[in-house]
C-alpha positions in Angstrom: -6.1 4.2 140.6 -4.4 6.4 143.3 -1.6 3.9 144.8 -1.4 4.0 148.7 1.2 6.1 150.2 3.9 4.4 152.4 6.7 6.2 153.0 9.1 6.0 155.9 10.3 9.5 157.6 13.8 9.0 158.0 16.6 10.5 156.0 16.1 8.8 153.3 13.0 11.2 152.1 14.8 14.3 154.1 17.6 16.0 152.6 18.7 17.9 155.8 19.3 14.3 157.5 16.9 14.9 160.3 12.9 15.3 160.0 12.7 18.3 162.2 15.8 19.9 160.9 13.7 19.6 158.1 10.7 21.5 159.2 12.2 24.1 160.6 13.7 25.6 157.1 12.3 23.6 153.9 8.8 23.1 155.2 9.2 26.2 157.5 5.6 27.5 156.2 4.0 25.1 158.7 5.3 26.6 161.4 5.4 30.3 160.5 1.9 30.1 159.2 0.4 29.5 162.5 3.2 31.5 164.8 2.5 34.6 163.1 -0.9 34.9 162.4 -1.5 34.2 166.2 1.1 36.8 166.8 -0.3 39.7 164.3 -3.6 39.3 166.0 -2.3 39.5 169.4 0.2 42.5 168.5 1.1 43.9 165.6 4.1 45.5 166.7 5.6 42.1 168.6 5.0 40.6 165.2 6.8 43.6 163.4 9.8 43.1 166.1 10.0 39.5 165.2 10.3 39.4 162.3 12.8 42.2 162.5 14.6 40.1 164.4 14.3 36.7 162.2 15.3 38.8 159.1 18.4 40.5 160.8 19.2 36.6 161.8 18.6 35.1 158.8 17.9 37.5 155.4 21.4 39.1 154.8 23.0 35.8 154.5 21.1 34.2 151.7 22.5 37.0 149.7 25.6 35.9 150.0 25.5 32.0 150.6 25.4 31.3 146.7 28.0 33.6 145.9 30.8 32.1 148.6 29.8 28.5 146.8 30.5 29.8 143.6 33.6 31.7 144.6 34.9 31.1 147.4 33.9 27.3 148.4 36.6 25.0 147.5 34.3 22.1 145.6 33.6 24.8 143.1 37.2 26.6 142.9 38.4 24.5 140.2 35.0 25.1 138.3 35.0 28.9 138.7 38.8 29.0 137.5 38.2 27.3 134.5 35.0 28.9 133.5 36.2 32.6 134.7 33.7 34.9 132.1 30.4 33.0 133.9 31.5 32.7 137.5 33.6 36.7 137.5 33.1 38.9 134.5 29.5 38.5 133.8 28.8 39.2 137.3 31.2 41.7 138.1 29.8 43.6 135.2 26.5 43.3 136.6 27.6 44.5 140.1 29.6 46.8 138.5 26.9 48.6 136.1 24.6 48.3 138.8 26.4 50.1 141.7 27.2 52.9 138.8 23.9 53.8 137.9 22.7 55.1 141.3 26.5 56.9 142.1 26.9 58.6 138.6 26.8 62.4 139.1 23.3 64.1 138.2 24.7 65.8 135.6 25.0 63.1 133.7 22.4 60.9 134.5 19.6 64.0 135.8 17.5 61.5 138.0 17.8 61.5 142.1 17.8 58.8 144.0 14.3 58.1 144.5 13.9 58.1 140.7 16.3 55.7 140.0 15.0 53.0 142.9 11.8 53.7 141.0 13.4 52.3 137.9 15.6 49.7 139.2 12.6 48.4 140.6 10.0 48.7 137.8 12.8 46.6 136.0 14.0 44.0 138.3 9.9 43.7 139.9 9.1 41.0 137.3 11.9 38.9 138.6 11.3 38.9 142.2 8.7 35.6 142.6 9.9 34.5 139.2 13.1 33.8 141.8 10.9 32.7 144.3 9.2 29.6 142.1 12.8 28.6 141.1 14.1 28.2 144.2 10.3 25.8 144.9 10.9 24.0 141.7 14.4 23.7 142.5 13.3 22.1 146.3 10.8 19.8 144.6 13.5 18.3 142.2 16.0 17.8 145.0 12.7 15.6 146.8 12.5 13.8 143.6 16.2 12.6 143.5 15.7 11.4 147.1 12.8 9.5 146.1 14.9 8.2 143.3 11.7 9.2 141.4 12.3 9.0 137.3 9.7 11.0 135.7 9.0 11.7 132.1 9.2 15.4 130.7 5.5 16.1 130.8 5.4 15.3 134.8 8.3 16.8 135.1 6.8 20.6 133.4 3.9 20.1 135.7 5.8 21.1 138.7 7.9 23.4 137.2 4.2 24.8 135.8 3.0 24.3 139.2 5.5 26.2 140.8 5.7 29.2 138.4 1.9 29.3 138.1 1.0 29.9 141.4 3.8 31.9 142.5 5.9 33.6 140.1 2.5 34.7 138.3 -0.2 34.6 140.8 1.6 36.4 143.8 3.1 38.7 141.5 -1.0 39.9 140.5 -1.9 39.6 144.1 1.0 41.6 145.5 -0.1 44.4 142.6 -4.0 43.9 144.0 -3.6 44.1 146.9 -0.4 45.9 148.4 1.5 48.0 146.6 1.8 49.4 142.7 5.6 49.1 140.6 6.0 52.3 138.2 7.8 54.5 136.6 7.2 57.8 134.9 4.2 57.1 133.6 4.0 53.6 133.2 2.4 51.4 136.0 2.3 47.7 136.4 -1.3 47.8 137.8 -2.5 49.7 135.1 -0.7 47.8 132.3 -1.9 44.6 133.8 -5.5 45.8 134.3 -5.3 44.4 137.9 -8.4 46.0 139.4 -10.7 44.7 136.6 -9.8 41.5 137.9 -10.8 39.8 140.9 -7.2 37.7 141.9 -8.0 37.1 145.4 -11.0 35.4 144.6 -9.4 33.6 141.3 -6.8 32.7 143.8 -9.0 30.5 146.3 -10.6 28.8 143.1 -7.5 28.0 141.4 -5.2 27.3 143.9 -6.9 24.6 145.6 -8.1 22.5 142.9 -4.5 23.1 141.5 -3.2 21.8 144.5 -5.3 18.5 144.9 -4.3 17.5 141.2 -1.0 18.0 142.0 -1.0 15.7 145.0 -2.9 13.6 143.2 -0.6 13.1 140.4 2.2 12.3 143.1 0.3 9.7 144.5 0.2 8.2 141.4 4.0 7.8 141.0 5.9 3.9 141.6 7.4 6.3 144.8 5.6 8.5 146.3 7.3 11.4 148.3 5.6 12.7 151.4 7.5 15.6 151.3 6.6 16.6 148.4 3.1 16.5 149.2 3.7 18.1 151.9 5.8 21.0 149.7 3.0 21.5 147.3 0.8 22.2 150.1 3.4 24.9 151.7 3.8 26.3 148.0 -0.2 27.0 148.1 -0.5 28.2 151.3 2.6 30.7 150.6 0.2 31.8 147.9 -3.7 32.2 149.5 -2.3 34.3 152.6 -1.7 36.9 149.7 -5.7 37.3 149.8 -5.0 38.1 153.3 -4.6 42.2 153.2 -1.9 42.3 155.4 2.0 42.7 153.8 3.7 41.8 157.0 2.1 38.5 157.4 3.2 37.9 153.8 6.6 38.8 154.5 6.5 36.3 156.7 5.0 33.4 155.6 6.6 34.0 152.1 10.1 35.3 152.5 11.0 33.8 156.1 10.3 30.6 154.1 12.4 31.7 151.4 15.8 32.8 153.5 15.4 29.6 155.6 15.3 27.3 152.7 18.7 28.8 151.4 20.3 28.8 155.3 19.3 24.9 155.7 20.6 24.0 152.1 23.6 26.2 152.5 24.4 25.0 155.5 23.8 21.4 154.5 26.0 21.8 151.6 29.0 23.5 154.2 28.5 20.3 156.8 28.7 18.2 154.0 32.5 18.7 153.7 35.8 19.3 155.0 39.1 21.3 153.9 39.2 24.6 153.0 42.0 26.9 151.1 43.6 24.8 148.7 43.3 21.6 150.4 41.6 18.9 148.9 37.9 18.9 149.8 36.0 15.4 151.0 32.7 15.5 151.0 31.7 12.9 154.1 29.1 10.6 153.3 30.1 8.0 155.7 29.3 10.1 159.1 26.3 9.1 161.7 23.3 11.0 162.5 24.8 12.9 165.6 27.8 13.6 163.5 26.3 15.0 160.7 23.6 17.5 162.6 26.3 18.5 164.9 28.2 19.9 161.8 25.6 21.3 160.4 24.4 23.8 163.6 28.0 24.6 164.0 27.9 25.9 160.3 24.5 27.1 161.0 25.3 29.2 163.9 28.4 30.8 161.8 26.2 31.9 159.3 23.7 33.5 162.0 27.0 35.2 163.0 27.4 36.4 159.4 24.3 37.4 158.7 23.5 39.6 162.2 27.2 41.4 161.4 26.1 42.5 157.7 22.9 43.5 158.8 24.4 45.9 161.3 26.5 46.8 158.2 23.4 47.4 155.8 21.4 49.3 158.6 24.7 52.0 159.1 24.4 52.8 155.6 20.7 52.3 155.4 20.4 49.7 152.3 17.3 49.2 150.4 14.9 46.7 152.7 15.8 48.0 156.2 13.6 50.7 156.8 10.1 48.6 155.5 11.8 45.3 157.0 11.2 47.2 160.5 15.1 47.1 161.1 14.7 50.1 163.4 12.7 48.2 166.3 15.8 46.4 166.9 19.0 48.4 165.8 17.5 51.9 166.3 20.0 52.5 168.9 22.5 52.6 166.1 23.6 56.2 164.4 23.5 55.6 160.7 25.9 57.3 157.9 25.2 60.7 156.7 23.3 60.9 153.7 26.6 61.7 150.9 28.4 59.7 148.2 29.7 56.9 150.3 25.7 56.1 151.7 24.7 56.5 148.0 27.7 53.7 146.9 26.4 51.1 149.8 23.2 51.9 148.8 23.9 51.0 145.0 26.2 48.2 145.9 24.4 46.0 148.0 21.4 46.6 145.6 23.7 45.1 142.8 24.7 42.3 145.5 21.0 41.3 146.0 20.3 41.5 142.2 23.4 39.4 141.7 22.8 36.4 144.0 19.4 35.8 141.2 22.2 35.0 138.7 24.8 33.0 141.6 22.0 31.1 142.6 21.1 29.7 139.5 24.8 29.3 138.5 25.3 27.0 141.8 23.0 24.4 141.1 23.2 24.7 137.2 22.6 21.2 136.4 22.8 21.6 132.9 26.7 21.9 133.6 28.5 18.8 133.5 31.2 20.2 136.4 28.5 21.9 138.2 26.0 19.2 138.5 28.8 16.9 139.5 29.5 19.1 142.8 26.1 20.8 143.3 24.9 16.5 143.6 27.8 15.5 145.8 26.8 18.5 148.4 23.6 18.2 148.6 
């Protein structure tokens, strides 16, 4: 018998402190959903220039937010010198490799640079929403601390199912269907899948739904009960039917605006939280007020809008992978951009490595498995 749901909205179910600090980046989808179909069906190019203008506010930053915990917040110094091969070599290797392959001369390596995006990306495609449903699963299990939920293995694999189901598999197949195909030479995702013999969008609708009310369901099930939760497996399936939808910018939307926000409203959760910097000894404040905490937290906030509009004027001079079909241009097109010769082709390779990177930093910040890790990642957030 479903149990009755009766759960207070305060910050005790939030993790941001403050219910619509909350929706405006962890359940961000119910806001962007209805903003910017209303938008794309009044103008397509306002919509284009907004979110232009949200992703030049917001989508350089997440790159980096994981990273400057692992390496350059103080909580995690002592961590990263002790454990130097995971938080520097490993991934200063991969930044390293990465950056060479697109800036090694053609003689040796006889591909140009169109051929080699091809093949970073016929490599790395597979890991994109795989990304995606971590950083969901991820969101879900910090809800289920805060509900002080204690779950056996089983429930616990059907979120993480959940998550990975419907959007590391399913809006990887409709993303193939419907928008654009991943290959190289002569091998093709869409054709190795056998994605037009079958009908996702439809699949989609019929899956998703059901999938969706068993999940909700189950939570109502539990001794607590998280509304946000609920209200996250919701946002997780409407993230996915709007794929169904053939229109990429509205996915871009709904799906990655969702995505950066989440990491801006963590990371800056996680900075408010506390105080010191350098070498100093670092407190994390539990012991402030309401008004206290959100104040430090949209000081933070505005700092890393600061950040983030600076590097993307950076990554539109050198024109980086993402500007030009992110609709950079509408905004910064007043801006010359670097001639197209080694230096372009090292920024170009670099921040390429940088994005891949943060996949590996993100996981490493908030690597529970880690005794040291877990200890700091639970104290911040």
């Amino acid at each position: 018998m479903i149990k009755s749901l009766s759960i207070p909205i305060d910050k005790k179910t939030t993790f941001l402190g403050n219910l619509s600090t909350e929706m405006i980046f962890i359940q961000s989808a119910y806001w962007i959903f209805p903003l910017f179909f209303f938008v794309a069906f009044v103008d397509m190019w306002l919509m284009k220039a907004i979110l232009a203008t949200l992703f030049i506010i917001i989508r350089i930053v997440h790159t980096y937010l994981s990273m400057y915990l692992c390496l350059g917040h103080p909580s995690y110094r002592s961590i990263a010198r002790k454990q130097i091969l995971r938080f520097y070599i490993v991934p200063g290797l991969l930044v390293g490799l990465m950056t060479l392959f697109f800036v090694l001369p053609f003689d040796i390596l006889p591909w140009d640079l169109e051929k080699r995006f091809k093949f970073y990306s016929f490599v790395v495609f597979p890991l994109t929403y795989w990304h995606y449903a971590s950083q969901h699963y991820g969101v879900l299990s910090i809800y289920r601390a805060r509900a002080k939920q204690s779950l056996s293995h089983n429930e616990i694999w059907w979120e993480k199912f959940f998550c990975h189901f419907t959007t590391g598999f399913l809006i990887t197949m409709l993303t193939l269907k419907n928008f654009y195909d991943v290959q190289f030479a002569n091998i093709s995702f869409k054709e190795w899948l056998f994605i037009d013999s079958v009908p996702w969008s439809q699949l989609t609708v019929l899956i998703v739904i059901p999938l969706t009310i068993l999940m909700v369901k189950r939570e109502l099930q539990y001794d607590r009960p998280s509304l946000f939760k609920i209200l996250y497996f919701i946002s997780i399936s409407l993230m996915t039917s709007v794929i169904v939808i053939d229109n990429l910018y509205i996915s871009w939307m709904l799906i990655d605006l969702q995505h950066f926000l989440v990491v801006m409203g963590l990371g800056g959760h996680m900075l408010a939280k506390t105080e010191g910097n350098g070498l100093a000894q670092v407190t994390v404040k539990t012991n402030e007020d309401e008004s206290e905490r959100q104040s430090r937290f949209w000081k933070y906030m505005i700092i890393l809008i600061f950040i983030s509009i600076t590097m993307s004027l950076v990554y539109y001079y050198f024109d980086a992978h993402g500007i030009e079909n992110k609709s950079y241009g509408i905004i910064l097109g007043w801006m010359p951009q670097h001639p197209k010769d080694l230096l372009q082709v090292f920024f170009y390779g670099l921040f390429i490595a940088i994005g891949i990177c943060h996949y590996y930093y993100d996981r490493l910040a908030f690597r529970f498995s880690d005794k040291d890790i877990g200890r700091v990642a639970k104290e911040l957030i």
